[in-house]
C-alpha positions as CSV (number, residue, x, y, z in Angstrom):
1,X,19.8,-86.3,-37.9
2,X,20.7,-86.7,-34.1
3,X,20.7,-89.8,-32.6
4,X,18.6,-90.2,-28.8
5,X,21.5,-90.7,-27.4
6,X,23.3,-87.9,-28.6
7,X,20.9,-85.0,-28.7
8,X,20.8,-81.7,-27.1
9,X,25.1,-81.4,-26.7
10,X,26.1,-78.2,-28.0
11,X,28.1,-78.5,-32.0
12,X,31.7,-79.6,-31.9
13,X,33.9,-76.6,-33.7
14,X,34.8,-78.4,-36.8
15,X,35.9,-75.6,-39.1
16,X,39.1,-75.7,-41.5
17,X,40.4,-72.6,-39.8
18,X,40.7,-75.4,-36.4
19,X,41.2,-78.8,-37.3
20,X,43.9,-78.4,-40.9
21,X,47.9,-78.6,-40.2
22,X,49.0,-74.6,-40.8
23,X,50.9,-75.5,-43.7
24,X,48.9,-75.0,-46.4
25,X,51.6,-77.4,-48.2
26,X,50.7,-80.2,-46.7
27,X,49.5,-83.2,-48.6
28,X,46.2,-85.0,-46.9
29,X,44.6,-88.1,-47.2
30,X,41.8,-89.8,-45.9
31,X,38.1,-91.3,-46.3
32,X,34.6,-89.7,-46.5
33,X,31.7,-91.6,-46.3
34,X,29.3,-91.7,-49.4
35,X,25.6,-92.2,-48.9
36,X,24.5,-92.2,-52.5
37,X,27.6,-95.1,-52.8
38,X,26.7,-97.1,-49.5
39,X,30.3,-97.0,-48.6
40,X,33.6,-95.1,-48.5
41,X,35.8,-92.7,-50.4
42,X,39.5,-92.1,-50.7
43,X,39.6,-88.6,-50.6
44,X,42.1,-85.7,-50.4
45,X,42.4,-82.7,-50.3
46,X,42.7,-79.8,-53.0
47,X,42.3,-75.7,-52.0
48,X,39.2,-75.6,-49.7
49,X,37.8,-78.5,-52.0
50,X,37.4,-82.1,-50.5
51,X,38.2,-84.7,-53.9
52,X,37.1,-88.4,-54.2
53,X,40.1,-89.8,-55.9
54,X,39.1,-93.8,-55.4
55,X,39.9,-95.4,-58.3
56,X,40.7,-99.2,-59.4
57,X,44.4,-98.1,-58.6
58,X,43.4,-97.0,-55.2
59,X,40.3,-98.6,-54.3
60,X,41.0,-97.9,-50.4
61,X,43.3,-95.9,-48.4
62,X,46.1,-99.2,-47.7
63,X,45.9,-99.4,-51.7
64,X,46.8,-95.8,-52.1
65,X,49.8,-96.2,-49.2
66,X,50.9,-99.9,-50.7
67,X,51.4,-97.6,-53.9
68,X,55.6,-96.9,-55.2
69,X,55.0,-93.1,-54.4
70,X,51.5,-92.5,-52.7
71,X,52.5,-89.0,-53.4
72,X,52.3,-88.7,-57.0
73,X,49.0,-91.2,-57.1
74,X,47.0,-89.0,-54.8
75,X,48.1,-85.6,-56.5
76,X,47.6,-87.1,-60.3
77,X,44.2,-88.6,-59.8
78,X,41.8,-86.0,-60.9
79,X,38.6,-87.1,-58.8
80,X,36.0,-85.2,-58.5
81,X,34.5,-82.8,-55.8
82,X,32.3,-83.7,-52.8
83,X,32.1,-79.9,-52.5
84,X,34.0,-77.9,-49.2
85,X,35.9,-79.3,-46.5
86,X,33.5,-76.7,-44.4
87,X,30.4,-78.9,-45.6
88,X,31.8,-81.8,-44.5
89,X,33.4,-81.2,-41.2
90,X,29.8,-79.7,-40.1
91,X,28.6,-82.9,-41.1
92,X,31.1,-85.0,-39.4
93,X,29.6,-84.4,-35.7
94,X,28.2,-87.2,-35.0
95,X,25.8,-85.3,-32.7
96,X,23.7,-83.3,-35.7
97,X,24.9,-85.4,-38.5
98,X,22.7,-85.4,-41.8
99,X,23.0,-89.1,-43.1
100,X,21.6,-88.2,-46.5
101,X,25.0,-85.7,-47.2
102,X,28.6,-87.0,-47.2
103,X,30.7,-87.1,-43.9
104,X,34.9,-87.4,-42.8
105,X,35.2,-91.1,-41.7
106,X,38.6,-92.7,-39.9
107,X,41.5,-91.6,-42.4
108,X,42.6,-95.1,-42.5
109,X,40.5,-98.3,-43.2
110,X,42.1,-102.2,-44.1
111,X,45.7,-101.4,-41.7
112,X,46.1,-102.9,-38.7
113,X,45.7,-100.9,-36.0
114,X,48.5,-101.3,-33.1
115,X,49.9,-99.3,-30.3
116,X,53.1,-98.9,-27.7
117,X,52.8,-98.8,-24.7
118,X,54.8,-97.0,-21.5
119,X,57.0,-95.2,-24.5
120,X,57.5,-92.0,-22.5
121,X,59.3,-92.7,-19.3
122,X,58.0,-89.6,-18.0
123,X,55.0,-91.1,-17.7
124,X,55.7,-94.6,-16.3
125,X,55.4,-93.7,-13.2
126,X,51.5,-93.2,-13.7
127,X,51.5,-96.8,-15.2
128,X,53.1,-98.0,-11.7
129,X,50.0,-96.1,-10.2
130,X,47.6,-97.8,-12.2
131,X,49.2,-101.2,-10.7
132,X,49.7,-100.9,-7.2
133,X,46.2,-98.9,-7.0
134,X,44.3,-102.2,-8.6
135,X,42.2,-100.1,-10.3
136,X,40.6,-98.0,-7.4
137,X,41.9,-94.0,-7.9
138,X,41.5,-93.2,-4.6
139,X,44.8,-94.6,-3.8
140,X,46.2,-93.2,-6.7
141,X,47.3,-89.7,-4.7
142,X,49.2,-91.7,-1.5
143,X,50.7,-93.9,-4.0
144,X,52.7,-91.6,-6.0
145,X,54.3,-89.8,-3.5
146,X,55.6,-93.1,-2.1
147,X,56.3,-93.9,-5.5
148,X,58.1,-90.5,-6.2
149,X,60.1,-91.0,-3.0
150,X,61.2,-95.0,-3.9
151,X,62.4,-94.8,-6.9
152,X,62.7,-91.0,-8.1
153,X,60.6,-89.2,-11.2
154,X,64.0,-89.0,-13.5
155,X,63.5,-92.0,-15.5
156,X,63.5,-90.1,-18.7
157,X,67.2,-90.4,-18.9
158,X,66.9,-93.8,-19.2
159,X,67.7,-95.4,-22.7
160,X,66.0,-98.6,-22.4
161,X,67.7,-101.8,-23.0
162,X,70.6,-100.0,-21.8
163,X,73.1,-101.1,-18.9
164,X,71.9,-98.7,-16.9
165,X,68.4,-99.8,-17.1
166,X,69.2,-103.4,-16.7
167,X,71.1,-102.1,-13.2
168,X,68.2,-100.0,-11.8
169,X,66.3,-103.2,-12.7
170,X,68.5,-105.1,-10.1
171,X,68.3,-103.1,-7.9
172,X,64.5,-102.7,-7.7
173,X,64.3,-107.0,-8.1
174,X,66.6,-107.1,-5.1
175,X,64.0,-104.9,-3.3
176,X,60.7,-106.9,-4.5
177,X,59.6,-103.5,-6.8
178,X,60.0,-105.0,-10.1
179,X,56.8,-104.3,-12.4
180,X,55.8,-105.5,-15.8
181,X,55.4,-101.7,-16.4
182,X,59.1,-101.3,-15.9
183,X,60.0,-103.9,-18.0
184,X,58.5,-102.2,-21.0
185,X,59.2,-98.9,-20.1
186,X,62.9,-99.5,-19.7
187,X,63.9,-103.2,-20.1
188,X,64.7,-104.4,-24.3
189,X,61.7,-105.0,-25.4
190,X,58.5,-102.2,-26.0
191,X,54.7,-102.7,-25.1
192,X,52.9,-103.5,-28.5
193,X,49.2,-104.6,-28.5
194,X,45.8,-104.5,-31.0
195,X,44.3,-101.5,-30.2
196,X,41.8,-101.7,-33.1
197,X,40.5,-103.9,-36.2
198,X,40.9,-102.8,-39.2
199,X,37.5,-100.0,-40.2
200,X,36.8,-99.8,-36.7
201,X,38.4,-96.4,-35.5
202,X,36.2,-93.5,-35.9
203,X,37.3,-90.0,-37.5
204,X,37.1,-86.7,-36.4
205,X,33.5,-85.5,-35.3
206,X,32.3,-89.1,-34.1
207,X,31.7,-89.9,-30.8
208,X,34.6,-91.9,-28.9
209,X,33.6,-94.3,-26.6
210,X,34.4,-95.2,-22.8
211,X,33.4,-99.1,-21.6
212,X,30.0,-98.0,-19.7
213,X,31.3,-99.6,-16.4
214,X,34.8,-97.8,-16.6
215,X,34.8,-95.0,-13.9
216,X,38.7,-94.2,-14.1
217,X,39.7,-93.7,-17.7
218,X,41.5,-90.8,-19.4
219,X,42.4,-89.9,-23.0
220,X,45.7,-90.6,-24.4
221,X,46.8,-87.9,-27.6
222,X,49.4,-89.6,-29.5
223,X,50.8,-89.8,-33.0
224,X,50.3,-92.6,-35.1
225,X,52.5,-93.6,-37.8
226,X,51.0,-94.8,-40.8
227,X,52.7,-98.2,-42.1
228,X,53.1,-99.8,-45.5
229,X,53.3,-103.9,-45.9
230,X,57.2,-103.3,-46.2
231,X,57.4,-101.4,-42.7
232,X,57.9,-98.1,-45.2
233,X,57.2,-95.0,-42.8
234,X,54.3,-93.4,-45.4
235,X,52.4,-90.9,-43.1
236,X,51.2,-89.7,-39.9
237,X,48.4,-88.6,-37.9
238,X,46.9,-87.9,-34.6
239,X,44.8,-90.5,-32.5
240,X,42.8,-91.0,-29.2
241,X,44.4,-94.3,-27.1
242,X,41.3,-94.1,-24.9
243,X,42.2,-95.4,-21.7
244,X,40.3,-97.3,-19.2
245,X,43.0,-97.0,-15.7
246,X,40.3,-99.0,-13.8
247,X,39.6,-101.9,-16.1
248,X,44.0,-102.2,-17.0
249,X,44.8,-101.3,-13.4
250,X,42.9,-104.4,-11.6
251,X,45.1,-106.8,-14.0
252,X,47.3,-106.4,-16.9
253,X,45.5,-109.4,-18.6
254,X,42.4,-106.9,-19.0
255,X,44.7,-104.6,-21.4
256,X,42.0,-106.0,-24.6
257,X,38.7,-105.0,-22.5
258,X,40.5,-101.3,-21.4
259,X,41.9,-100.8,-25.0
260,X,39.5,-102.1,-27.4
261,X,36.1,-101.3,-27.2
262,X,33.4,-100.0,-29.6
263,X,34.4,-97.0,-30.6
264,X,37.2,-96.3,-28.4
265,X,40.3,-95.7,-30.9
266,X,40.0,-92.4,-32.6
267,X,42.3,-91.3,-35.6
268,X,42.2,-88.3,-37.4
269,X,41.4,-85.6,-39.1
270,X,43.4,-86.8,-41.9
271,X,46.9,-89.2,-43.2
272,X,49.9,-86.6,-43.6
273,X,51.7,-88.1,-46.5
274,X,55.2,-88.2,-46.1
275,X,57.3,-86.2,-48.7
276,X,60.5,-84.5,-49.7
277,X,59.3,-81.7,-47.2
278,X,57.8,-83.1,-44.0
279,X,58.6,-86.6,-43.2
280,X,60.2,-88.8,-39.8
281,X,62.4,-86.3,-38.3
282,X,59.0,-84.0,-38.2
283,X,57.1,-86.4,-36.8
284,X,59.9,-86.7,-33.6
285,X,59.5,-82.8,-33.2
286,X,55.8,-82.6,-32.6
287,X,54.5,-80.8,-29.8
288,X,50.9,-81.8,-29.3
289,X,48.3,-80.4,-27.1
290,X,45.4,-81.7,-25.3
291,X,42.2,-79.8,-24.4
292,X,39.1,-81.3,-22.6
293,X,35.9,-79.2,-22.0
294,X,32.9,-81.2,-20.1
295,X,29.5,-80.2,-20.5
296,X,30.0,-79.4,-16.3
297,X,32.5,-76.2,-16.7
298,X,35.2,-78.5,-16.3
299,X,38.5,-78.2,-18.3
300,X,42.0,-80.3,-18.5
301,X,44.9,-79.1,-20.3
302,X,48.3,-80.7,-21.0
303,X,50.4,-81.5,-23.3
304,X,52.6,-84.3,-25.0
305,X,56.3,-83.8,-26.9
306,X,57.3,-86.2,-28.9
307,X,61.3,-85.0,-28.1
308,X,60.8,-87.3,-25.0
309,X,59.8,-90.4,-26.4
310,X,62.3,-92.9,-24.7
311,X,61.9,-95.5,-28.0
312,X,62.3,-93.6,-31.5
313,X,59.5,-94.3,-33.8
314,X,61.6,-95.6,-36.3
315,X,62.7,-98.6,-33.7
316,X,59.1,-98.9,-32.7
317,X,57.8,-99.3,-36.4
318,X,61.2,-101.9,-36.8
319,X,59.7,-103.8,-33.6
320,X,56.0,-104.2,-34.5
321,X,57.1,-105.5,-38.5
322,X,59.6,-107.7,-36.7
323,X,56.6,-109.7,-35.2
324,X,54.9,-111.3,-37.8
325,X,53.7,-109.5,-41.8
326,X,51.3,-107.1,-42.0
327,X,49.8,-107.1,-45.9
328,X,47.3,-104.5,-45.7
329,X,49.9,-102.2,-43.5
330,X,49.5,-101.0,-39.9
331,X,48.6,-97.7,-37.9
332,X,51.1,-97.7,-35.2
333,X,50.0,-95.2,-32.4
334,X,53.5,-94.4,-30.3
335,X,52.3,-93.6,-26.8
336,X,51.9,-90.4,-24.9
337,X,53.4,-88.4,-22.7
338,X,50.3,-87.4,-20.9
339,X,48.6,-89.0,-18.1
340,X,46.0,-86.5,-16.4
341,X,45.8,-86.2,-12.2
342,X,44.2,-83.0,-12.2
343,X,41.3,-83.6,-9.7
344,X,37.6,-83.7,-11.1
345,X,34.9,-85.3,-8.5
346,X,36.9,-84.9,-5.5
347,X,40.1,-84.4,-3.8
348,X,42.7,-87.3,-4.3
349,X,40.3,-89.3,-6.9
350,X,42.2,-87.7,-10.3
351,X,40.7,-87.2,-13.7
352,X,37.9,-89.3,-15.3
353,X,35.7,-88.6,-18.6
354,X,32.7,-87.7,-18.3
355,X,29.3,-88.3,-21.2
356,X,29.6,-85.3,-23.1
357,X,33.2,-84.3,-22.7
358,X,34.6,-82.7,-25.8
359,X,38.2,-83.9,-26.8
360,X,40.2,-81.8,-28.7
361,X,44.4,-83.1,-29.8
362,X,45.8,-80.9,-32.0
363,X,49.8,-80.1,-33.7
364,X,50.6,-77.8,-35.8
365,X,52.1,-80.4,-38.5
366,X,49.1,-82.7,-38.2
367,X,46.1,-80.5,-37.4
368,X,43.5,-81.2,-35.0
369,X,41.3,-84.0,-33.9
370,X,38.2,-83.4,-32.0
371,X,35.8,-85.8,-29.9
372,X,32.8,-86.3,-27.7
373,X,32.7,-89.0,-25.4
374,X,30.4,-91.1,-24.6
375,X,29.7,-94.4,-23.5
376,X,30.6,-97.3,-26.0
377,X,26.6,-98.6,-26.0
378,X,25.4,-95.3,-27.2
379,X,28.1,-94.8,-30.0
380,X,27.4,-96.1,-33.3
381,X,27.5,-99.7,-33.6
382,X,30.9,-100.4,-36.1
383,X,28.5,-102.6,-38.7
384,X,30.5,-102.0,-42.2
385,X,33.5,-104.5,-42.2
386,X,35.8,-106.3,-44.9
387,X,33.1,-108.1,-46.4
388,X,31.0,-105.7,-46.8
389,X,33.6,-103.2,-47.9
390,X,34.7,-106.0,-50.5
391,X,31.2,-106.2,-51.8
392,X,30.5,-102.4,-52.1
393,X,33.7,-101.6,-54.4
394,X,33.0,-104.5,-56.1
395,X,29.5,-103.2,-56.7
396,X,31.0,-99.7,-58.0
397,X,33.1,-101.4,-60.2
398,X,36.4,-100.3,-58.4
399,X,37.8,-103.8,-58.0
400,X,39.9,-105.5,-60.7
């Protein structure tokens, strides 16, 4: 069942073959949507088998995480089999989906869902753009060659908070070229906003959604660590920042309105569970990739490395639980590398989405995570919330 806005695109490639991590060790978690239930499953899974292993013990996904060795818990439930992973990734495009059969939801659901900014020094200098451009991408070539020429592109070896930051900051007060973006990038303290509430990212297969009056925006393929109450690191997986350089660039004070609209914060396909065998120092190794394909022939590649992150994820996670208590856990998305300038309309006026573009993020540790944009108003309205996830387990007798 297609929805009007949404029919006619050509399928998404969901297969198991595309989207899984290659090690075929790898412990997954995350949520399936039930239609015979009217809500959500914990699910994981087993061979080529998806399970439903919500139980009173693990009623929801931050249950499962809040758990002394979400490990053990999500391989010793038995749960029982919403049949292939095949089945349900065809029926997790949003485009063709059948509402009558089971579907891959958001692998996370009552966390908090936050995200760093300006992380990657690398890429500050885009940030920079953003500013002095206010928001209009035709400036945006001019700009970074005067920006390239003022104050260099080597920011990378940078440690922030360090003395050599705090002197290049000086230096660039002294010449009225201080920027909030720099303070965050390389002064003490990191860039940390809502990206998301809690059960309102979409999974893998759903359409992700640009403001309809954004006309510079850009993905952003991160990693996002997976948070228990106690700060405990207890998995990761891949998400979509969607980023709106028009909206953040005419004022910094817009950062809610460019980060957190319907639809816009994808996460996906599934949780990694840490274990004794993949774990934090995998997570700073990943290499991710970035593929967009528009319905027009066009194509952007790039790429993100987590190597060059300028703030670890550990002090990242350590910042964010420093600022207030996060019961249900948080889903901490650290920043990318990647900030597109390949030109699309015309010369000088960078990358923009366009309706339709397929977005594909994919790591070898973490899988893939695949997209279609399209505006925010023609995504699926976010309508099943707390309450009504409260009500629904209570109905199914999963609450205690």
């Amino acid at each position: 069942m297609s929805t009007p806005s949404s029919a006619g695109l050509p399928a998404l490639d969901l297969q198991a073959s595309q989207v899984l991590p290659t090690d075929p060790g790898a412990l997954l978690v995350g949520r399936a949507w039930l239609p015979a239930a009217g809500g959500p499953a914990v699910v994981t899974l087993r061979g080529d088998q998806v399970f439903d292993i919500t139980s009173r013990e693990a009623p929801t996904v931050r249950d499962l995480f809040e758990a002394a060795a979400p490990p053990a818990l999500a391989a010793s439930t038995p749960g029982r089999s919403l049949g292939s992973l095949d089945s349900l990734l065809r029926n997790s495009d949003e485009a063709s989906r059948d509402l009558g059969r089971p579907w891959l939801l958001s692998p996370v659901d009552l966390q908090a869902v936050k995200a760093a900014g300006v992380t990657f020094a690398s890429s500050l200098l885009e940030r920079l753009i953003e500013e002095q451009s206010k928001g209009v991408p035709e400036r945006a070539a001019q700009l970074r060659r005067d920006m390239i020429e003022l104050i260099g592109t080597d920011l990378a070896r940078l440690v922030p908070g360090s003395e050599q930051a705090e002197a290049l900051k000086r230096r660039l007060m002294e010449r009225a070229m201080w920027s909030q973006y720099l303070e965050v990038g390389i002064g003490p303290d990191p860039e940390i906003f809502t990206k998301a509430q809690p059960l309102s990212s979409v999974g893998l297969g759903a359409h992700a959604g640009i403001h309809p009056r954004s006309r510079w925006n850009n993905p952003e393929p991160e990693v996002a660590l997976v948070l228990s109450s106690a700060g405990r690191m207890v998995g990761a997986t891949l998400a979509n920042d969607v980023n709106l350089r028009d909206f953040e660039g005419r004022s910094a004070l817009l950062l809610g309105m460019a980060k957190d609209n319907n639809a816009s914060c994808a996460i996906g396909p599934f949780v990694r569970v840490f274990d004794a065998n993949w774990g934090e120092l995998e997570v700073e190794a990943l290499e991710l990739s970035l593929r967009v394909v528009g319905t027009d022939g066009f194509v952007l590649e790039g790429s993100s490395s987590m190597a060059r992150i300028s703030r670890p994820p550990r002090a990242l996670a350590d910042a964010l639980m420093s600022m207030h208590q996060y019961p249900d856990g948080a889903v901490l998305l650290l920043g990318t590398l990647f900030a597109p300038i390949q030109d699309r309309e015309a010369p000088g006026q960078g990358f923009t989405h366009h309706t339709g573009d397929v977005v594909t993020i994919r790591t070898p540790g973490l899988g893939a995570l695949c997209n279609r944009v399209m505006p925010s108003d023609r995504c699926a309205p976010w309508s099943f919330g707390a309450g009504e996830l409260m009500r629904n387990l209570a109905a199914r007798g999963l609450l205690s």
